[in-house]
C-alpha positions as CSV (number, residue, x, y, z in Angstrom):
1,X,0.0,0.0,0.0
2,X,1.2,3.4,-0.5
3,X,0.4,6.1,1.9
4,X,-0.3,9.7,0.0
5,X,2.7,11.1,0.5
6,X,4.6,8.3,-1.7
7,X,6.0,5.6,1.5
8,X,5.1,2.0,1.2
9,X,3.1,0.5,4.4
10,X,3.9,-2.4,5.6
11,X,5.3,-5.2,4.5
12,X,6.6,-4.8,1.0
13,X,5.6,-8.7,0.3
14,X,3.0,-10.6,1.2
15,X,4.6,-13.4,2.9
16,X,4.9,-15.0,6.4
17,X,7.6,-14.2,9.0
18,X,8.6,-17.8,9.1
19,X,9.3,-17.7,5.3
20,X,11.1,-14.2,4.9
21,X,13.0,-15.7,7.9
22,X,13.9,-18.7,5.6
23,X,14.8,-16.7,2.7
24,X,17.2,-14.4,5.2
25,X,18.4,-17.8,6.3
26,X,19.1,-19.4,3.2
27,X,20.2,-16.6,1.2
28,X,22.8,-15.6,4.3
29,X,24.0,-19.1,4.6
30,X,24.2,-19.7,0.5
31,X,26.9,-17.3,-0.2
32,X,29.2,-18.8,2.1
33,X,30.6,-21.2,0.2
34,X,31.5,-18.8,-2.7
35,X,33.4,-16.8,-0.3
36,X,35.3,-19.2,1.0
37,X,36.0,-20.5,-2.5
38,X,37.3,-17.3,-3.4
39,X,39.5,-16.6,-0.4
40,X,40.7,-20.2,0.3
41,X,40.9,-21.6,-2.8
42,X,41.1,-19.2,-5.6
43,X,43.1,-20.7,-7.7
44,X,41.2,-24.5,-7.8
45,X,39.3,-25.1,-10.5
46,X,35.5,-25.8,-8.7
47,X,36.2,-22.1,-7.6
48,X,36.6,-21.0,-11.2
49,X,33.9,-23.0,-12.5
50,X,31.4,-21.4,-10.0
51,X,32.8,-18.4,-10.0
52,X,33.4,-17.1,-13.2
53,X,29.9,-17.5,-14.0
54,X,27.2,-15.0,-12.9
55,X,25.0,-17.4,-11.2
56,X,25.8,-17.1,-7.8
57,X,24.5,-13.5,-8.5
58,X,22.1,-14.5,-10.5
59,X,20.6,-16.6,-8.4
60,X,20.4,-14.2,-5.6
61,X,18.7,-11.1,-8.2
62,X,16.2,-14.0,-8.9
63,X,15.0,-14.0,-5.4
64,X,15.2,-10.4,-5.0
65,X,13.0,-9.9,-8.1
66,X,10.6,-12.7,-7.2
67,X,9.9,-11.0,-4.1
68,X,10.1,-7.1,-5.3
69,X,8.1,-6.9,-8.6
70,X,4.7,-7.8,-7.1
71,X,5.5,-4.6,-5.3
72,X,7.2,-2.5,-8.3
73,X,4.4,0.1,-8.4
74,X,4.6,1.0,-4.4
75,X,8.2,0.6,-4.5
76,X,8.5,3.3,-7.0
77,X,6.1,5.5,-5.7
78,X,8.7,5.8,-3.1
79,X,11.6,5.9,-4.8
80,X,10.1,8.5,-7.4
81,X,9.8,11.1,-4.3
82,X,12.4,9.8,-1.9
83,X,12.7,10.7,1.9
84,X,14.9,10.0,4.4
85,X,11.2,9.0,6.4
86,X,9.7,7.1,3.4
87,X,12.6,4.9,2.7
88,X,12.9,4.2,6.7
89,X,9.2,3.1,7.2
90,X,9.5,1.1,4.1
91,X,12.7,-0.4,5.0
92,X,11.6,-0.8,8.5
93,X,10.0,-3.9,8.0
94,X,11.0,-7.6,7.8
95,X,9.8,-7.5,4.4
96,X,12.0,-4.8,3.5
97,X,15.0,-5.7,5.0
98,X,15.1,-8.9,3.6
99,X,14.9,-7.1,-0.1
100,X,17.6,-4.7,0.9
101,X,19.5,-8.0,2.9
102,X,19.5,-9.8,-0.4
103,X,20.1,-6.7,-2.7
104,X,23.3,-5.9,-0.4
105,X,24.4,-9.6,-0.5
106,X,24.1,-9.8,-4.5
107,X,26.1,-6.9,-5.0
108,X,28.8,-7.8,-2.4
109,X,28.9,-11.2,-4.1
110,X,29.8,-9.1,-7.2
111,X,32.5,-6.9,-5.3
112,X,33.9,-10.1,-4.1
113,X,34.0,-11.8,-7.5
114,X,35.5,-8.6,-8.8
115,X,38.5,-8.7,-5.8
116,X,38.7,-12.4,-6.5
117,X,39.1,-11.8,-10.8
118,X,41.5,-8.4,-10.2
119,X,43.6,-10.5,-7.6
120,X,44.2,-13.4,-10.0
121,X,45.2,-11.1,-12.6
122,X,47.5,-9.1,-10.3
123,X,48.8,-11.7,-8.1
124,X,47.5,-10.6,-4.8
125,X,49.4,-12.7,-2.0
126,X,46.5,-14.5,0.2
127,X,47.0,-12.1,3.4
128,X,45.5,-9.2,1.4
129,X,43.2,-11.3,-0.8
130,X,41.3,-12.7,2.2
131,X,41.5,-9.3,4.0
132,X,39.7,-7.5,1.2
133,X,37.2,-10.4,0.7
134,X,36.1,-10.7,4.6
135,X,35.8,-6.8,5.0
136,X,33.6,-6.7,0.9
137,X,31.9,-9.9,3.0
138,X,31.1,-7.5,6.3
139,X,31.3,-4.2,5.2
140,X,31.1,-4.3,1.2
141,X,32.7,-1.0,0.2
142,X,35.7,-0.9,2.5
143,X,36.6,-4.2,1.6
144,X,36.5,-3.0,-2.5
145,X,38.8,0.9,-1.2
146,X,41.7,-2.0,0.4
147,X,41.7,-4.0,-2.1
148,X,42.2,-1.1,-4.7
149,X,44.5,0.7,-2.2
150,X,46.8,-2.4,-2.0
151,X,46.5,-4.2,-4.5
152,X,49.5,-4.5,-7.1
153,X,49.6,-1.5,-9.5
154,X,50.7,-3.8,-12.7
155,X,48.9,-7.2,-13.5
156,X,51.3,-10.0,-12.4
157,X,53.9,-7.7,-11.0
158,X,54.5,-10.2,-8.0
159,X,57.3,-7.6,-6.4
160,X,54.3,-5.7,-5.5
161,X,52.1,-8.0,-4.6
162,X,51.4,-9.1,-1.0
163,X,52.0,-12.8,0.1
């Protein structure tokens, strides 16, 4: 529903607690093992199979969509005349933290996959490439600014990289 003033009430889907909780759950839980792929393992070949696809992403957008379109029209009503206010209440909900939850964890999972690909490529030693993943796992965008700040400036220049 959308209150006159453009901010959605209430829960943005129309599911029970019990299965947003799930989603939360599973979704929270599913991207673990790509992250530990990518900082353990990055250079086996399960973690380039998986991982140099989009699917991990892609199946976390599918969700995310799934649960977000029904709502499209109240959701932009929003978003068309943000406020601080409208995007709190709407966000306020277990509905609508578990869209933003899964929207943040997509888009980390791409910031990760990005540290992961730029690491190969520049031969990032393992103490900075699992540094940059676990703070793009806990706080996305700082992890992305140390892996940029200290990462080697050349692809493959290994005197630069850390090991």
């Amino acid at each position: 529903m959308v209150h006159n003033h453009g901010s959605i009430k209430g829960e943005i889907m129309n599911l029970p607690n019990e299965v947003l909780e799930a989603l939360f759950f599973a979704a929270t839980v599913g991207v673990g093992p790509f992250w530990i792929l990518m900082a353990l393992r990055p250079h086996a070949t399960a973690t380039r199979r998986v991982m140099i696809t989009p699917w991990p992403v892609i199946a976390l957008a599918l969700v995310y969509a799934v649960l977000v379109l029904p709502n499209l029209g109240a959701i932009l009503g929003t978003l068309a005349n943000p406020t601080l206010s409208a995007i709190a209440t709407s966000l306020a909900t277990p509905a609508g933290s578990l869209a933003v939850w899964l929207h943040v964890l997509a888009f980390d999972l791409i910031v990760g996959r990005f540290i992961w690909l730029d690491g190969l490529e520049r031969g990032v030693g393992a103490p900075l490439r699992i540094a940059s993943l676990a703070l793009a796992l806990l706080i996305g965008p700082i992890g992305l600014l140390v892996h940029l700040a200290l990462r080697p400036r050349d692809p493959r220049s290994g005197s630069q990289a850390v090991s």
